[in-house]
VEXGUDO-468725 format. One record per residue (C-alpha): x, y, z. Coordinates in nm, 4 decimals. Layout:
BEGIN
{atom {X Y Z}}
...
END
This chain:
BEGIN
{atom {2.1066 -2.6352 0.8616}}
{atom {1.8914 -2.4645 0.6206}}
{atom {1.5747 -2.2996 0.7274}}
{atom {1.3364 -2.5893 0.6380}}
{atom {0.9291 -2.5058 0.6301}}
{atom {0.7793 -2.8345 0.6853}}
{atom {0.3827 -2.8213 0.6441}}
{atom {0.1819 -3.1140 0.7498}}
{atom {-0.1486 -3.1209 0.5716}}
{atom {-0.4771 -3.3705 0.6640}}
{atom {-0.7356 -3.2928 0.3975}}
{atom {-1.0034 -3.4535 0.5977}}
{atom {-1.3020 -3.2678 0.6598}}
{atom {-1.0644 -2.9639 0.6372}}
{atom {-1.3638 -2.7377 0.5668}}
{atom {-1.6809 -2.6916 0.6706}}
{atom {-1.9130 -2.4865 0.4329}}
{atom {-2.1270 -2.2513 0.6485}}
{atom {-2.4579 -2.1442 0.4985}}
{atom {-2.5110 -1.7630 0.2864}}
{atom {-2.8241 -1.6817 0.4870}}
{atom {-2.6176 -1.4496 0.6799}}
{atom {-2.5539 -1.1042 0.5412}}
{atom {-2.2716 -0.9246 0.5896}}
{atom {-2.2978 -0.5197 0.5063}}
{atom {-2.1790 -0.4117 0.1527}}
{atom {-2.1067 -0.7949 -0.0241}}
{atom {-2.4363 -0.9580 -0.2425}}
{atom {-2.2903 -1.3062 -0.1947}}
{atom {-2.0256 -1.4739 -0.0090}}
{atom {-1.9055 -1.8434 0.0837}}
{atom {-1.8903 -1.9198 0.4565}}
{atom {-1.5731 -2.1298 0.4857}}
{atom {-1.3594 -2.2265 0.8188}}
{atom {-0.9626 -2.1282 0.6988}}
{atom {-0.7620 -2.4547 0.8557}}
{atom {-0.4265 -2.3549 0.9529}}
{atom {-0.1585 -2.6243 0.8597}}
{atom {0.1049 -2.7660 1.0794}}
{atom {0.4202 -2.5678 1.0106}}
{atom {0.7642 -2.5855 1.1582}}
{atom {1.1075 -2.4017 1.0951}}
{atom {1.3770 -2.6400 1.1746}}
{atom {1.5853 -2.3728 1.3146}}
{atom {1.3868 -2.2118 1.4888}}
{atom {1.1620 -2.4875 1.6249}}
{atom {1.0640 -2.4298 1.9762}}
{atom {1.2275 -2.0958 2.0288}}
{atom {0.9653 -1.8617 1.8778}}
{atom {0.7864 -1.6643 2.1434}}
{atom {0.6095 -1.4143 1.9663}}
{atom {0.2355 -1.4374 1.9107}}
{atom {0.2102 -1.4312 1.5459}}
{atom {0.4668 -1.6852 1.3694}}
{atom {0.6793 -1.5273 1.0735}}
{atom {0.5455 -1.8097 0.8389}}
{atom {0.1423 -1.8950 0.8384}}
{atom {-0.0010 -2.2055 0.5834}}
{atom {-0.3703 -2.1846 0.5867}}
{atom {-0.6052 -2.4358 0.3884}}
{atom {-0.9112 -2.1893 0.2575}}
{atom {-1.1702 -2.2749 0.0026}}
{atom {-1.2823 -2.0530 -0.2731}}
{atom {-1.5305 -2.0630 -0.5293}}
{atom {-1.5422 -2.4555 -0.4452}}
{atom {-1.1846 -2.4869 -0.4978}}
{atom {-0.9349 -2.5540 -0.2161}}
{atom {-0.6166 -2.3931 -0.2321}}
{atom {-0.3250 -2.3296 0.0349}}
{atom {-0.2658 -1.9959 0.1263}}
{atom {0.1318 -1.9279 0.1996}}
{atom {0.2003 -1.6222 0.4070}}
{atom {0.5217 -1.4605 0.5596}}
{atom {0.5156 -1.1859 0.7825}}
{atom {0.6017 -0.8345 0.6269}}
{atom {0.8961 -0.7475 0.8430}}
{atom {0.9754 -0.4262 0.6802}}
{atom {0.6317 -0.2732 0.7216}}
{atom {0.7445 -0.0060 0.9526}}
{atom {1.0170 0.2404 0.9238}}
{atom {1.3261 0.1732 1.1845}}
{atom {1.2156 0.5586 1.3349}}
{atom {0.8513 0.4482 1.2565}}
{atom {0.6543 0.6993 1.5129}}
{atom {0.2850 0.7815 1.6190}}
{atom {0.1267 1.1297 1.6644}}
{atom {-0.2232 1.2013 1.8464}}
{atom {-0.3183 1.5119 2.0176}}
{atom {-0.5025 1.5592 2.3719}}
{atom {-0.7727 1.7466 2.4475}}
{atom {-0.6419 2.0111 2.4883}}
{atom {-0.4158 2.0285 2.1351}}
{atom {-0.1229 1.9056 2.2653}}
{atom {0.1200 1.6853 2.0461}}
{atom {0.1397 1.3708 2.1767}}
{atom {0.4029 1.1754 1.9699}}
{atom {0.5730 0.7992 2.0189}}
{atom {0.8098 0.5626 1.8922}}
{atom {0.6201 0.1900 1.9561}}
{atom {0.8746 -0.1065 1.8857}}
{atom {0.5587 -0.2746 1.6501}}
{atom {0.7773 -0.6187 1.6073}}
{atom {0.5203 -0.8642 1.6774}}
{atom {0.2431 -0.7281 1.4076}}
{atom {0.0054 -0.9499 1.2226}}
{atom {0.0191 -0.7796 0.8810}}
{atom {0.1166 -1.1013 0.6222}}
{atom {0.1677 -1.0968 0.2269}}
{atom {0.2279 -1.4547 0.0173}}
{atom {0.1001 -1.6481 -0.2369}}
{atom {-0.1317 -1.9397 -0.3041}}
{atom {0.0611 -2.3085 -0.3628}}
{atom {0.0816 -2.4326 -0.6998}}
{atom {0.0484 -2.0736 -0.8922}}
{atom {0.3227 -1.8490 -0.9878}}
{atom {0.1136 -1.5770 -1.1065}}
{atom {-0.0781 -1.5588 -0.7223}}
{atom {-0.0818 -1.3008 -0.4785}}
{atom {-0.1808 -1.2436 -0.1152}}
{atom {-0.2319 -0.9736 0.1134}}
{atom {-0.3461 -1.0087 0.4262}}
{atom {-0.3939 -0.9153 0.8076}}
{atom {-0.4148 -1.1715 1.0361}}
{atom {-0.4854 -0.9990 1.3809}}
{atom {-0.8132 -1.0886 1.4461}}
{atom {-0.9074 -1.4048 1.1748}}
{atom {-0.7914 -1.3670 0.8385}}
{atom {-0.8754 -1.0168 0.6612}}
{atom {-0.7202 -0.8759 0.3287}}
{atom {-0.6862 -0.9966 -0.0979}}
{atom {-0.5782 -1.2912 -0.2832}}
{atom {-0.5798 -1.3819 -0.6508}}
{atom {-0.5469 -1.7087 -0.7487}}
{atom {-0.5817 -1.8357 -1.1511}}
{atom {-0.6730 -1.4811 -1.2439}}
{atom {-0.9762 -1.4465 -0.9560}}
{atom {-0.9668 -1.1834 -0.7270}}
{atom {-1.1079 -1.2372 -0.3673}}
{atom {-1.1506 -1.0772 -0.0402}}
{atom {-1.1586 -1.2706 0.3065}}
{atom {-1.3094 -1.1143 0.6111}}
{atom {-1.3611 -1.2883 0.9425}}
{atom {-1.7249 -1.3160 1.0707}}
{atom {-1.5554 -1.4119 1.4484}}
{atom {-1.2873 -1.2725 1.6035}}
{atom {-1.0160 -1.5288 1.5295}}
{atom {-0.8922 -1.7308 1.2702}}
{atom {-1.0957 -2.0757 1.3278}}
{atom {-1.3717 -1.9274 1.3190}}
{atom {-1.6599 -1.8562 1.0306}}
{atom {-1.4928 -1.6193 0.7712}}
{atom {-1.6568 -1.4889 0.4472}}
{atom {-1.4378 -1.5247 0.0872}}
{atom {-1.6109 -1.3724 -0.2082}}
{atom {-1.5028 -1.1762 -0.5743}}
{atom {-1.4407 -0.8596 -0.5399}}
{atom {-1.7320 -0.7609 -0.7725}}
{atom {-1.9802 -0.9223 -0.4692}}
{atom {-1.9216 -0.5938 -0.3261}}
{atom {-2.2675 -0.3704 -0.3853}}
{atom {-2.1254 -0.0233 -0.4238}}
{atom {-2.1551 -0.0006 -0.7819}}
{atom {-2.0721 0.3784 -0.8157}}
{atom {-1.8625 0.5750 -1.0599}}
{atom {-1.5335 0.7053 -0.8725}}
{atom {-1.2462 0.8650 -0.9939}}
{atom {-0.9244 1.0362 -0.9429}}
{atom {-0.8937 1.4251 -0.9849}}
{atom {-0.5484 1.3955 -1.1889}}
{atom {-0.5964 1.5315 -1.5693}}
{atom {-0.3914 1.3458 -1.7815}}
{atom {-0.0913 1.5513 -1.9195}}
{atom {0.0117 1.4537 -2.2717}}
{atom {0.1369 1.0924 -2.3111}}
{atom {0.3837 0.9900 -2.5264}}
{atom {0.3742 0.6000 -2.6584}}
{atom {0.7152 0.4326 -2.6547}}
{atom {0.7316 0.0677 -2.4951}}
{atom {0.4363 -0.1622 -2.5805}}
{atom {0.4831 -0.4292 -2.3492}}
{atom {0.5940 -0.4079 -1.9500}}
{atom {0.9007 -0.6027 -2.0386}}
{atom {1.0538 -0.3268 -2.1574}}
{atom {1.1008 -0.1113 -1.8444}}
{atom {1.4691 -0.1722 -1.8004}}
{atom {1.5874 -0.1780 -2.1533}}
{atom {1.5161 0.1663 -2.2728}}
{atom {1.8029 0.2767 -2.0893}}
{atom {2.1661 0.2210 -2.2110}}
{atom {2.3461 0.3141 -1.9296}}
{atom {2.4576 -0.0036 -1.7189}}
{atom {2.4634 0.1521 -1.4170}}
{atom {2.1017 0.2940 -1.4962}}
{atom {1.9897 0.0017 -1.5181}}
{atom {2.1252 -0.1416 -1.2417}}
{atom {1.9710 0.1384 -1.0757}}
{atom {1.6058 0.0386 -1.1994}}
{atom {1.6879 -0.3111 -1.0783}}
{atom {1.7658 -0.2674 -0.7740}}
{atom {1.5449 -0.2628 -0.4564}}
{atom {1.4605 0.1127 -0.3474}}
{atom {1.2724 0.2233 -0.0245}}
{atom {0.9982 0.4893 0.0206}}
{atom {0.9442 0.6059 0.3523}}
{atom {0.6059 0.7094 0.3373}}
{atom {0.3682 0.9453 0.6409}}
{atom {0.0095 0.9088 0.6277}}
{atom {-0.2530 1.1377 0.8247}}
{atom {-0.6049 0.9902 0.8943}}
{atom {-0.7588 1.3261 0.9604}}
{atom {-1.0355 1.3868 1.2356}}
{atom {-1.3520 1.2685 1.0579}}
{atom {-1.1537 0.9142 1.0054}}
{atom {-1.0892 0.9689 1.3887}}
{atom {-1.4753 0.9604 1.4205}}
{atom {-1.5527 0.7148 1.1610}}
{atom {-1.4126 0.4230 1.3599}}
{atom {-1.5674 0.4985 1.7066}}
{atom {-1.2704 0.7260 1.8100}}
{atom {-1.0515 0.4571 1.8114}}
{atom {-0.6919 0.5000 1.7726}}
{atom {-0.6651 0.0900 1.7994}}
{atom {-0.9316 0.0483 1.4918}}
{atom {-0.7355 0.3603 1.2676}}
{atom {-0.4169 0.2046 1.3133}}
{atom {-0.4989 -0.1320 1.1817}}
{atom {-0.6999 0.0061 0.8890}}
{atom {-0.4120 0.2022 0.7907}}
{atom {-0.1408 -0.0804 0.8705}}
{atom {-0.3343 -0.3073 0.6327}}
{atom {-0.3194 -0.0491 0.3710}}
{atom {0.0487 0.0234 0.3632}}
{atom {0.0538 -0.3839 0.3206}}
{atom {-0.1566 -0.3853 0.0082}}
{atom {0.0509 -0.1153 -0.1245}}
{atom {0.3978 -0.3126 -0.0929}}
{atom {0.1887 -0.6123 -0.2670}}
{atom {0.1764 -0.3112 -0.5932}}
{atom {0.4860 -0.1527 -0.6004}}
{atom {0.7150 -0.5142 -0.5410}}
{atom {0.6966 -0.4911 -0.9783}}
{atom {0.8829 -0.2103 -0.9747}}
{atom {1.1003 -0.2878 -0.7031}}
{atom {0.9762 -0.0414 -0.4242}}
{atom {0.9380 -0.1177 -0.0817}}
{atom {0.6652 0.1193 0.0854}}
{atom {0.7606 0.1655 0.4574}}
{atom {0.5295 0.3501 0.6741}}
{atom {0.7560 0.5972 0.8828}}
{atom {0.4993 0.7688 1.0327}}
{atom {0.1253 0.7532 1.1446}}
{atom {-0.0608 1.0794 1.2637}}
{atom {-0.3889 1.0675 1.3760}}
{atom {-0.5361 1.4347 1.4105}}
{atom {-0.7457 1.2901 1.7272}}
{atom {-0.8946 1.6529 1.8261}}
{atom {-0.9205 1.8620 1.5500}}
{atom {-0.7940 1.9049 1.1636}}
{atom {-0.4711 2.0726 1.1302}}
{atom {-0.5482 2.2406 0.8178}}
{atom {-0.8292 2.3203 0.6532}}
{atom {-1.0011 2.0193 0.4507}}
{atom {-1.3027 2.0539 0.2743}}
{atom {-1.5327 1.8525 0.0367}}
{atom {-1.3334 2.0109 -0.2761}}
{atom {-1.0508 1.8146 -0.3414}}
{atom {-0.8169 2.0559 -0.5171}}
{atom {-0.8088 2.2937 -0.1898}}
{atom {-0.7953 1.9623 0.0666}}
{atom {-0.4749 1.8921 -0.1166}}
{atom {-0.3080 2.2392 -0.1410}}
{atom {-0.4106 2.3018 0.1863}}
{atom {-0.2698 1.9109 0.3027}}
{atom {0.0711 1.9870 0.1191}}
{atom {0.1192 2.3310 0.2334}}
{atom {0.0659 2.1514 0.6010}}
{atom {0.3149 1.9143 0.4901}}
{atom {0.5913 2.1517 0.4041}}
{atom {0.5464 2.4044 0.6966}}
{atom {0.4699 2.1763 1.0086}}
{atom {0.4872 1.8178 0.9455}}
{atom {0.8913 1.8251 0.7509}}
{atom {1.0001 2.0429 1.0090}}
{atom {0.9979 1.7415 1.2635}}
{atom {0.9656 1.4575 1.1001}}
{atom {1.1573 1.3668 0.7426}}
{atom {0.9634 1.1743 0.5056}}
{atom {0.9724 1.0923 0.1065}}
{atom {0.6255 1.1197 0.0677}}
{atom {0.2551 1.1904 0.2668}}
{atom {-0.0584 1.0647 0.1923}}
{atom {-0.4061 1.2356 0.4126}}
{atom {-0.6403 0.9633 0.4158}}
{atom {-1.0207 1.1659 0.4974}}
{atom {-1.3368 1.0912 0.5555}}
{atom {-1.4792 1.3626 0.3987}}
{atom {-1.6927 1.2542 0.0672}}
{atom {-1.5076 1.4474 -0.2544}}
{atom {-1.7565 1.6737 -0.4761}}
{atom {-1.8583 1.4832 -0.7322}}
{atom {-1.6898 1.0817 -0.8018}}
{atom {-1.3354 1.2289 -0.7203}}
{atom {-1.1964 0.9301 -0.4643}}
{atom {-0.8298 1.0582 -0.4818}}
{atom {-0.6049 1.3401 -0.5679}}
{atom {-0.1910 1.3746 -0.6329}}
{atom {0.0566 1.5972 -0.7572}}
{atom {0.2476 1.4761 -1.1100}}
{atom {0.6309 1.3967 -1.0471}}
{atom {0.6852 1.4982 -0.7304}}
{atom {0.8212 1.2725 -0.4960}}
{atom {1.0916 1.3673 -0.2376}}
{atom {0.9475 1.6933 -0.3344}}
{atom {0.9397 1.9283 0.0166}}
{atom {0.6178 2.1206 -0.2023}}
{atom {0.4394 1.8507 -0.3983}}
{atom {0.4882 1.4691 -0.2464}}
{atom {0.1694 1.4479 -0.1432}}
{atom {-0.1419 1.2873 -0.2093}}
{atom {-0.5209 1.2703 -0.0162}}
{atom {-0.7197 0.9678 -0.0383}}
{atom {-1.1206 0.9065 0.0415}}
{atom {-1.2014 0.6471 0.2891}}
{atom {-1.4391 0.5199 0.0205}}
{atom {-1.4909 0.1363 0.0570}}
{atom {-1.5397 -0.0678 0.3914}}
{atom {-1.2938 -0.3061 0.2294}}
{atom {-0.9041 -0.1557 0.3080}}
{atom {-0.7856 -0.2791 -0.0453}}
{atom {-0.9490 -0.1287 -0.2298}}
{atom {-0.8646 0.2086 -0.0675}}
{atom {-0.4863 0.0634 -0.0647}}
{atom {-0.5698 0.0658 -0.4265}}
{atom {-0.6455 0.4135 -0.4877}}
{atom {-0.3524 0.5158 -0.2575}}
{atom {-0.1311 0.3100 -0.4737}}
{atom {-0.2513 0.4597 -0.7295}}
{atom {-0.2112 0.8179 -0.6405}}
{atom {0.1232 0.7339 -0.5440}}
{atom {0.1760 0.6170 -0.8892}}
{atom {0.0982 0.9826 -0.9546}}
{atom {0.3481 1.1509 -0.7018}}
{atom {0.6198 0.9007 -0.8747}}
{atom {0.5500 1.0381 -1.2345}}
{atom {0.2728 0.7993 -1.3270}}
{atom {-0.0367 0.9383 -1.6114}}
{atom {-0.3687 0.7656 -1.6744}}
{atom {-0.3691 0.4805 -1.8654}}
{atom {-0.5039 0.4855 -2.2384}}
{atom {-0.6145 0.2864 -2.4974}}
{atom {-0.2402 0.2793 -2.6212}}
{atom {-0.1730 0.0553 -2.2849}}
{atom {-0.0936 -0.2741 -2.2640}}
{atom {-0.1725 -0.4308 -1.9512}}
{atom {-0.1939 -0.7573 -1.8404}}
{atom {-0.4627 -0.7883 -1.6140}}
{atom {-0.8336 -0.6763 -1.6978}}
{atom {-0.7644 -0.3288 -1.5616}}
{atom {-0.4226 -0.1619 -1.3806}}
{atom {-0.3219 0.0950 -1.1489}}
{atom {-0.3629 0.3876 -1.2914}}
{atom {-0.7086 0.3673 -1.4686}}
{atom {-0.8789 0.6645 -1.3935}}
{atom {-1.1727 0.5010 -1.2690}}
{atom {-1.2492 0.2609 -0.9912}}
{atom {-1.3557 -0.0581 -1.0920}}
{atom {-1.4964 -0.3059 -0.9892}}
{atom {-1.1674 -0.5744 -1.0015}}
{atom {-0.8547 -0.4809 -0.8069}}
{atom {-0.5917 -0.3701 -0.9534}}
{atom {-0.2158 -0.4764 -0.8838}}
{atom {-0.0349 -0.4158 -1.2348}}
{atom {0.1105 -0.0894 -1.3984}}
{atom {0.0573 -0.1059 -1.7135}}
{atom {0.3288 -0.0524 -1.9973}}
{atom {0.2322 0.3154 -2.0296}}
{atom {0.2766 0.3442 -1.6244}}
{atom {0.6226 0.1455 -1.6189}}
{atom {0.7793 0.3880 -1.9103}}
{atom {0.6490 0.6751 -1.7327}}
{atom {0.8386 0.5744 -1.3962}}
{atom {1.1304 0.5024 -1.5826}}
{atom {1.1697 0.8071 -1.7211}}
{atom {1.0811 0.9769 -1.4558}}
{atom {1.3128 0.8084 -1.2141}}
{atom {1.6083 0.8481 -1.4714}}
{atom {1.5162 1.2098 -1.5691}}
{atom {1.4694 1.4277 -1.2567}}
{atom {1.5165 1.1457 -0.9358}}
{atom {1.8668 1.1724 -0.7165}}
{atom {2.1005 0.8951 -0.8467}}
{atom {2.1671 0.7009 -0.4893}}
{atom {2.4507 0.5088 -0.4159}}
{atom {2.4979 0.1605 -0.4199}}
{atom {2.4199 -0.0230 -0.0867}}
{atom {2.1756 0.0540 0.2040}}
{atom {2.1663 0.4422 0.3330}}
{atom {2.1090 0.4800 0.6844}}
{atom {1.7796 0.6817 0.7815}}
{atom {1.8519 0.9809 0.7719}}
{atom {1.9811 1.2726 0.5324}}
{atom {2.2147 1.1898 0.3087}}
{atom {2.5408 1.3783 0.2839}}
{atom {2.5404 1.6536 -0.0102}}
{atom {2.8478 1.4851 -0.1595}}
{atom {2.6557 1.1276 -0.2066}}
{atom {2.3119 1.2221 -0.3922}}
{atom {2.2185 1.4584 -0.6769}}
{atom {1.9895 1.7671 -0.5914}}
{atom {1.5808 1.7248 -0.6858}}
{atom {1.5274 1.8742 -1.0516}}
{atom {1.1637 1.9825 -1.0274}}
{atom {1.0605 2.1775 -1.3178}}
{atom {1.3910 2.2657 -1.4607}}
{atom {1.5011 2.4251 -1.0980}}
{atom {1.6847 2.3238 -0.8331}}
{atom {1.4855 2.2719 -0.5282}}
{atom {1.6295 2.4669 -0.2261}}
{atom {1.9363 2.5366 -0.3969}}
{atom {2.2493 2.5512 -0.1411}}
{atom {1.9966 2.3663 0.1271}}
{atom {2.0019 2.0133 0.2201}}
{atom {1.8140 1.8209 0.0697}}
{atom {1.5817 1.4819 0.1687}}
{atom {1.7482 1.1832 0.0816}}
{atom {1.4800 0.9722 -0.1151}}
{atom {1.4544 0.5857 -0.2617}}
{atom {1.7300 0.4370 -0.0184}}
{atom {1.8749 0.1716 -0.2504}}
{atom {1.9899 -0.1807 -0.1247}}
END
């Protein structure tokens, strides 16, 4: 019997405007509305699902008057299959685990009645994250501590910070070739090229919230965990165009002191991170790509930092990111962004086409959330990818190293990296 989702939906009195008078830190104006969570049942599975958050959510929400249905489904694939945790005692000691995180409440979806819509959210204590619907970006937030309880929806450009932030990456030269994002699997003649482009690729991904993040949230390992969780979700909500799935295969939190030295300059916070990287952090635990998120405020409106074409790189895939915004997407956004970077990604231009108001890889943070590459970003990933990335073969790779005989060695620069070494396996195709 096929997997039926049956949702039941009463319209009466399904919300409950609250009253603005309230004022929640950061936003100028939000709507106070009660998210209704519809009836839902999978035939199947009816009566045998024990876990605390269901796979499938349907929520009734109202936003900018307008009621819509929010469609969720858990993102299973959030976490790595060796997905592990790293904090340190008192004392320095490494303190590393593997948690079996089935049951989490970290959702992406789409609103009912919209093709072009797109959800993000976390759902472990009310309703938290991004949705667009008709073009409008929002942000939910819970005002309680569970989902029927007051939350606050608002635009994105409610928030008050109003300052000028960038990333640190200089634009090298750009060369204009496909004006429209259609074209990012034609360029390429090659068949089995471009069933390589097609196909679904996974990017196991580390991230380090350093110790001033530690102190930020109250010394809460709880509080960092979710922050970064709902990050990592955002991110797979970006990089689903291009087919990538972002799995987080490691979290570190550096609970009693930094492990290398981190500054307000972000040039030296990121040499210092990657050298880190290569010397400690690869030589137990394999990873495609690492990304420090600090609290430390960058000199000047620097927000983020990355090295140019170097993912899978044992050097150079790496990235730091500010913990600039209360709101986690739009720090998801500038870690998908620097990402963007470490995958071969430039600034976007005037010679762009993009079609949302602003994408990825603008250099500056704006005030609308961005979740499209541009045509200038999707030719510079496919060239990259078919230039210098290891050719994988077809069907899922285990996790783990691939055997010499299956991939290609990393061209980085015109040079074999490690030469007559192993090297990481990176973008397991499915």
């Amino acid at each position: 019997m096929p997997n039926t989702l049956l949702v039941s939906v009463v319209w009466l009195c399904f919300l409950r405007p609250g009253n603005t008078n309230k004022k929640l830190p950061g936003v100028e104006q939000y709507e106070v509305v009660y998210p209704q969570k519809l009836h839902t049942i999978h035939k199947r599975d009816a009566g045998r699902n024990n876990t605390k958050y269901d796979d499938t959510m349907v929520y009734g929400i109202k936003a900018s008057g307008e009621e819509v249905i929010l469609h969720l489904q858990k993102n299973k694939h959030l976490l790595a299959r060796d997905y592990t945790e790293t904090v340190y005692s008192d004392d320095g000691q490494q303190i590393t685990t593997s948690p079996q995180i089935k049951d989490h409440c970290y959702y992406q979806g789409y609103i009912q009645n919209d093709a072009d819509s797109i959800a993000s959210i976390n759902a472990c204590k009310g309703l938290s994250g991004y949705f667009e619907t008709h073009g409008q970006k929002y942000l939910i937030e819970p005002l309680g501590t569970s989902d029927r309880e007051e939350h606050a929806v608002y635009k994105y450009e409610k928030l008050e910070d109003k300052s000028i932030k960038t990333c640190g990456v200089i634009n090298s030269t750009w060369e204009p070739e496909a004006n429209d994002a259609s074209e990012i699997f034609k360029s390429s003649s090659d068949p089995e090229m471009k069933a390589y482009l097609k196909a679904k690729k996974y990017l196991e991904v580390y991230i380090v919230a350093d110790n001033t993040m530690f102190k930020k949230y109250n010394e809460d390992v709880k509080a960092v965990r979710q922050r970064i969780f709902g990050i990592v979700n955002y991110i797979n909500t970006v990089y689903k165009a291009i087919n990538i799935h972002v799995a987080l295969i490691g979290l570190e939190i550096w609970t009693d002191n930094d492990k290398c030295r981190l500054s307000h300059a972000a040039g030296s916070t990121l040499d210092s991170f990657s050298k880190w990287r290569r010397s400690d952090l690869l030589q137990r635990k394999r990873n495609d790509n690492a990304q420090l998120v600090t609290g430390f405020d960058f000199e000047g409106t620097t927000v983020g930092l990355a090295f140019l074409k170097s993912i899978c790189s044992d050097v150079y895939s790496a990235g730091i990111i500010q913990d600039h915004n209360r709101n986690e997407i739009a720090v998801g956004a500038t870690m998908a962004h620097e990402m963007g970077h470490n995958l071969g990604m430039n600034h976007d231009t005037k010679a762009c086409t993009c079609s949302a108001k602003v994408c990825i890889m603008t250099d500056t943070v704006s005030s609308l959330i961005p979740e499209k590459f541009s045509s200038c970003s999707l030719q510079d990933f496919e060239k990259y990818i078919l230039n210098d990335m290891p050719k994988l073969p077809r069907g899922p790779l285990p996790c783990e190293r691939a055997p010499l005989r299956r991939r290609q060695r990393l061209l980085l620069h015109g040079k074999l990296s490690h030469p007559g070494r192993p090297v990481q396996s990176c973008f397991r195709a499915a």
